[in-house]
VOSEDO-367835 format. One record per residue (C-alpha): residue in one letter; x, y, z. Coordinates in steps of 0.2 Angstrom, whole numbers, plus 5000, padded with zeros to 4 digits. Example, Ala and Ser with C-alpha at 12.3 -4.5 7.8 and 13.67 -1.06 7.14 Angstrom:
2
A506249785039S506849955036
# end
This chain:
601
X537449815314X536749835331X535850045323X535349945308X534049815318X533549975329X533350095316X532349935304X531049895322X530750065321X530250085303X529049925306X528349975320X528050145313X527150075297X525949965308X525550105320X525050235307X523050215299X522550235283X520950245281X519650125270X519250195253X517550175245X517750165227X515750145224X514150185233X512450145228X511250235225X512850385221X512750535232X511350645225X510350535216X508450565211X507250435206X507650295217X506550145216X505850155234X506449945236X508249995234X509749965248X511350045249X512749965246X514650025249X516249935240X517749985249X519549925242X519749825254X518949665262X518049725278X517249695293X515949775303X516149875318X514649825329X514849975343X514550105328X512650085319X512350165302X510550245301X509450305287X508350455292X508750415308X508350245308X509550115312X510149985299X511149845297X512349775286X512549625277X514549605275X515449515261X517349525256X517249715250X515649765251X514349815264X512449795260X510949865267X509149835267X508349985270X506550005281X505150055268X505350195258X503850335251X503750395235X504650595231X505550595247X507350635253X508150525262X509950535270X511050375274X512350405286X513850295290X514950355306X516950355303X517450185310X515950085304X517049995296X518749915298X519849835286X519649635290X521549625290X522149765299X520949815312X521749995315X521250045296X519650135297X518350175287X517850385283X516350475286X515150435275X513450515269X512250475254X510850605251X509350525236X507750575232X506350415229X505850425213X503650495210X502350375214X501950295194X500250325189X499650125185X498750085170X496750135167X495949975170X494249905177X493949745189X493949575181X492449505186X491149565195X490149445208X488149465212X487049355222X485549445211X486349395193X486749565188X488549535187X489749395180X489449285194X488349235208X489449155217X491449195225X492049035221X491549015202X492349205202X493849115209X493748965199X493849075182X495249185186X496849105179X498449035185X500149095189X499649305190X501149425195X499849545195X498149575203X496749485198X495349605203X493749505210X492249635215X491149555227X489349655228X488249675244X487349485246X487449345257X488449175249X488249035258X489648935251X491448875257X492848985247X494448885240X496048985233X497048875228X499148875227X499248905206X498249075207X499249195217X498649375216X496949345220X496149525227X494249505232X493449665235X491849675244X490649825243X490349825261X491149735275X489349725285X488149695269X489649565259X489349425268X490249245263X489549095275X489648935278X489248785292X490748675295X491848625308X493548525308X493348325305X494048245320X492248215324X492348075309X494148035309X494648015324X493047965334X492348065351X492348015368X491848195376X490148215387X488748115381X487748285378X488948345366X489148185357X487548195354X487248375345X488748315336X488148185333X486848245322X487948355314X489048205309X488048165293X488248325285X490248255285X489448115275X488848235263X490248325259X490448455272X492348395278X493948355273X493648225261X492548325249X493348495253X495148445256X495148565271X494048595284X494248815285X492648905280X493849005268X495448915265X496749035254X498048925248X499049055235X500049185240X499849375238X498149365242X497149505247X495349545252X494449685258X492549735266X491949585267X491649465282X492049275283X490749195294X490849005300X489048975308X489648805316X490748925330X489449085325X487849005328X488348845339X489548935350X490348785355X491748645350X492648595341X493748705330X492848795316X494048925306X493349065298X494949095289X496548995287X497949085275X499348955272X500649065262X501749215262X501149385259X499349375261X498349555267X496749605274X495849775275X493949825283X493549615284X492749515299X493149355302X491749285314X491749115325X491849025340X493548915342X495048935331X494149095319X496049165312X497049035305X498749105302X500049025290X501148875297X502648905288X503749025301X504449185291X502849195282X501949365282X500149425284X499449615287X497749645294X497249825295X495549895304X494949745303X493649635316X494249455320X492749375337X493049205345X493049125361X494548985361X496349015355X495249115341X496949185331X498449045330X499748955321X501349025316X501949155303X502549355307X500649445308X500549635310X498749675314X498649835313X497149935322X496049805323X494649765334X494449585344X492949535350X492749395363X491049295365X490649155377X489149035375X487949005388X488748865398X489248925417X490648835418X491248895401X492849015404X492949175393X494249135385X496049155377X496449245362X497949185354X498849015354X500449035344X501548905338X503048995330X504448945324X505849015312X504849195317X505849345320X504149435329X502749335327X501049415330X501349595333X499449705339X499849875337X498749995341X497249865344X495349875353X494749735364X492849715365X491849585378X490149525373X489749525391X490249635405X491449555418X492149385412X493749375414X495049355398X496749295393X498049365381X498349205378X499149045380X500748945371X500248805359X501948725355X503848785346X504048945353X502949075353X502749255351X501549395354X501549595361X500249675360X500749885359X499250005366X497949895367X496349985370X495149895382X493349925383X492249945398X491549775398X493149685397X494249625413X495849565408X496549445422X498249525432X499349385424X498649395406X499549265401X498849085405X500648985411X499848805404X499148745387X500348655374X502048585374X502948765374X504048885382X503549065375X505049165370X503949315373X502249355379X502149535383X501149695383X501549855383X500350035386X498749935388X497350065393X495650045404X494050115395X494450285403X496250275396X497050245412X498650115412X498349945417X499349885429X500749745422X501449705436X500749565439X501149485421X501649295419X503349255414X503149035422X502548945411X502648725412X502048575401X502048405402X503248275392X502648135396X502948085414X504048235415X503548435417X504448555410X504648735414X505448875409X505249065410X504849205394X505049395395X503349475399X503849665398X504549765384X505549925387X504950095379X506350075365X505849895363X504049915359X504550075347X505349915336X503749825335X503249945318X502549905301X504249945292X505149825302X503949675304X503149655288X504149715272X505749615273X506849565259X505649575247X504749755251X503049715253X501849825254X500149785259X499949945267X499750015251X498449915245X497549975261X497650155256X496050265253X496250375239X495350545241X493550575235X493250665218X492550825215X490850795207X490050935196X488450915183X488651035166X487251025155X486650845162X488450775161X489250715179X491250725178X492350735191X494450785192X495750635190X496250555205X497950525206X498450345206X496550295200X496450165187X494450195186X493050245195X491450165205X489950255201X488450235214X486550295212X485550345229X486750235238X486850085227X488150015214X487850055197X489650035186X491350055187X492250175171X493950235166X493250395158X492950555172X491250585167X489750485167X488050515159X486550475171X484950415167X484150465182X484450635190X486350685192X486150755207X485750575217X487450495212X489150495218X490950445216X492450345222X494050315215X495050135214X496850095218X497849995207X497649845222X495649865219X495649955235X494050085233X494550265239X493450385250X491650415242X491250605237X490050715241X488350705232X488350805216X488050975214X487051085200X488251235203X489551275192X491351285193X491951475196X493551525197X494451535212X494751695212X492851745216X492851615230X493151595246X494351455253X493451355265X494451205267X496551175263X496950985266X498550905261X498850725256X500750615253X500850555232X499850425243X498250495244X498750485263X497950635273X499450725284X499150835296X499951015290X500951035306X501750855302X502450935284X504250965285X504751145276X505351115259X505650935260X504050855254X503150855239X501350845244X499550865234X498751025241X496751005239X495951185241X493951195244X493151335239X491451395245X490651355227X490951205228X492351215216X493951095224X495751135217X497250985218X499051065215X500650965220X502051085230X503451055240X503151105258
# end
């Protein structure tokens, strides 16, 4: 009796101390699989329930990601993925564990796809073309805006020619998909005179001074200049969601010409996924709205954003991206230089994220701030911000009182002088105190980022999300055509990913076409080319055209090999991996003739 209880311990104890290992039975995308839609995750099913093991991460190229866990199965949302490349998910043995019996483990596992090639959109023109001369649809942005139609899932492409508008713009929520492109971001100008309706509604009891120059702006309210004519008091108000504009600037002259109180918005974006490209949004207090809803997202690329007072705030996750802020100051001596952004986040994972940013002063020596916390809890890095030699960022550069708020972060991180040297962060503010009624409230917020935190602060990790959204393909430049003239026909090679053409004449729009050839009026020599992405996005402008005619390559010389992604994205030919990338390979010879061949390199 006594050998058989030993001998049955021993069996049990034997059976928990050996591990099987976890089992999948499915993987998606399956090992070696091509054409993957480039918003695709990963997902594993084991045959068992599991759980995750937080001390091993799983990567995708080499980038970490995380899973979402649920009974058997473990899904992941993978960063953004490109067209025709191969991508390599790895999963470490012990990833995983089997919920019940922790000792069980999960294998090694590997996934090697292929994204499946970039789709060549549908040959189309823009909807409607705007002109202040009456040579298009429309002469004015908003009656363009007015006749688009409601509920899009696509874009509804709005082309917006060189011209002043002086006119408010009003997108609202039942016409998502609105893209307005300008023909040029210094000559496509949309303006307007109008500042928030406190003035009005609530009464004034500033300086007598100032009362009085507002005063006398008080009866344009009467006239339908505020909120109760308007229904918001933004110069350009976008109420819809995926809206995009590019090459164009928004110009409130209350804070442009008036440089002074109260707010005046240039721009104000209220829903998810809005994106800009090559704009300028011009005014004194309050220019860049950002949406108040926390998670939503808005992308700004090389674009110009000038102010004085909290000039960029609200709430939302906003990834500007190689843009340039300008501060102004008005004439008062007493007036400080001022404070860029004024966050209010909440329900943010980043918040406003500058990458790769310029910082301009109007006038040499004033001292600036980063910025100062409005109310909730806000965010905001800046990552290599580029000063200029007129700007003097104060030590601190963060102001420690405004609002009601604790930041969670305010932080920069490989800030340069004019002459590139570091700026000393030493001296950053992490104190920060309000009032709540009677009683002040302080608390403290990182001020520093590490170099592997400020390596998170990316496009692919702030701004696509769930829904892979991506604006920065709608910021893309396709690259110019070849132009060439037979027999007084212009044509010029397809573009891959056009779906049409700009034709301009001595510098000036003429038309856009689906065709790839064009029969001038005038000499054919005097015109040139662009082509337009699917997002209404207009690519890079050709050369002028020449007489000579096409010879074959064999009799020319090569004078210029330049590769480009199925993107249309210049890369730098030491950045091509061997034989793991299918690029286009654009060979210019010295006739003039240009050559496009796709190859994996």
């Amino acid at each position: 009796m006594k050998r058989l209880v030993v001998y049955t311990t021993f069996i049990l104890l034997f059976c928990f101390c050996v591990r099987a290992e976890l089992t999948v039975i499915r993987a998606i995308p399956p090992d070696g699989s091509t054409g993957v839609d480039i918003n695709s995750r990963v997902v594993l099913v084991f045959d068992k329930n599991i759980a995750e093991d937080r001390g091993i991460a799983c990567s995708l190229n080499g980038t970490v990601v995380v899973p979402a866990v649920s009974s058997k199965m473990a899904t992941f949302i993978l960063p953004c993925m490109d067209y025709s490349v191969s991508y390599q998910f790895h999963a470490p043995a012990g990833a995983f564990i089997e919920k019940d019996n922790p000792s069980n483990l999960s294998p090694e596992i590997r996934l090697t796809f292929t994204a499946k090639s970039r789709p060549q959109p549908e040959a189309r023109l823009f909807d409607a073309i705007v002109s202040a001369d009456s040579t298009g649809d429309y002469i004015s942005v908003q009656a363009a805006i007015n006749a688009a139609p409601e509920k899009r899932s696509k874009p509804w492409l709005i082309f917006v020619r060189n011209g002043v508008y002086n006119e408010v713009i009003r997108v609202p929520e039942s016409k998502p998909y609105i893209h307005l492109i300008g023909e040029n971001a210094d000559s496509t100008i949309i303006r307007y005179k109008i500042c928030c309706t406190f003035l009005v509604d609530g009464g004034y009891t500033g300086p007598l001074e100032e009362a009085e120059a507002f005063g006398a702006y008080a009866a344009q309210f009467s006239a339908g200049y505020a909120r109760g004519s308007l229904g918001i008091d933004a110069m350009a108000h976008i109420d819809a969601k995926n809206f995009y504009s590019e090459n164009i600037s928004y110009i409130n002259l209350w804070g442009y010409e008036e440089r002074n109180y109260p707010q005046a918005l240039a721009v104000w974006c209220t829903k998810d996924r809005t994106a800009f490209y090559n704009c300028k949004a011009l005014s004194y207090q309050d220019t860049w709205r950002t949406p108040s809803s926390g998670g939503y997202r808005q992308y700004l690329k090389n674009c110009l954003i000038e102010g004085n007072v909290d000039f960029i705030y609200d709430n939302g996750d906003v990834f500007f991206d190689s843009c340039q802020i300008n501060i102004i100051k008005n004439d008062k001596a007493t007036e400080e230089a001022g404070w860029i952004v004024a966050p209010s986040h909440s329900g943010t994972k980043w918040g406003y994220v500058f990458k790769d940013c310029s910082l301009s002063a109007e006038k040499k020596g004033d001292s600036i701030y980063l910025g100062r916390a409005w109310i909730a809890q806000p965010k905001a890095v800046f990552i290599n911000l580029q000063l200029d030699d007129k700007v003097v960022l104060r030590p601190k550069g963060w102001d420690s009182h405004f609002g009601q708020a604790i930041p969670i972060i305010f932080a920069d991180w490989g800030t340069r002088n004019a002459d590139g040297s570091p700026v000393d962060l030493s001296q950053r503010n992490n104190w920060y105190w309000y009032l709540n009624g009677n009683d002040t409230v302080q608390g403290y917020s990182r001020q520093y980022l590490s170099d592997e935190q400020a390596a998170t602060y990316t496009f692919h990790n702030v701004i696509p999300g769930p829904d892979a959204w991506r604006p920065d393909l709608m910021a893309e430049r396709l690259p110019a055509p070849h132009l060439k003239i037979e027999s007084g026909l212009l044509s010029w090679n397809s573009v891959p990913f056009a779906i049409c053409y700009e034709i301009r004449y001595k510098g000036k729009f003429v038309c856009f076409t689906t065709e790839n050839n064009y029969r001038p009026a005038s000499a054919a020599t005097d015109y040139q080319v662009r082509a337009v992405n699917e997002w209404g996005g207009r690519g890079l402008l050709s050369d002028y055209a020449t007489g000579l005619k096409s010879t074959s390559p064999a009799t020319a010389k090569i004078v210029r090999t330049e590769f480009f992604d199925l993107m249309g994205r210049m890369i730098p030919e030491n950045n091509i991996s061997t034989g793991k990338q299918l690029v286009l390979r654009k060979i210019s010879y010295s006739d003039g003739n240009v050559v496009v061949v796709k190859e994996i390199r």
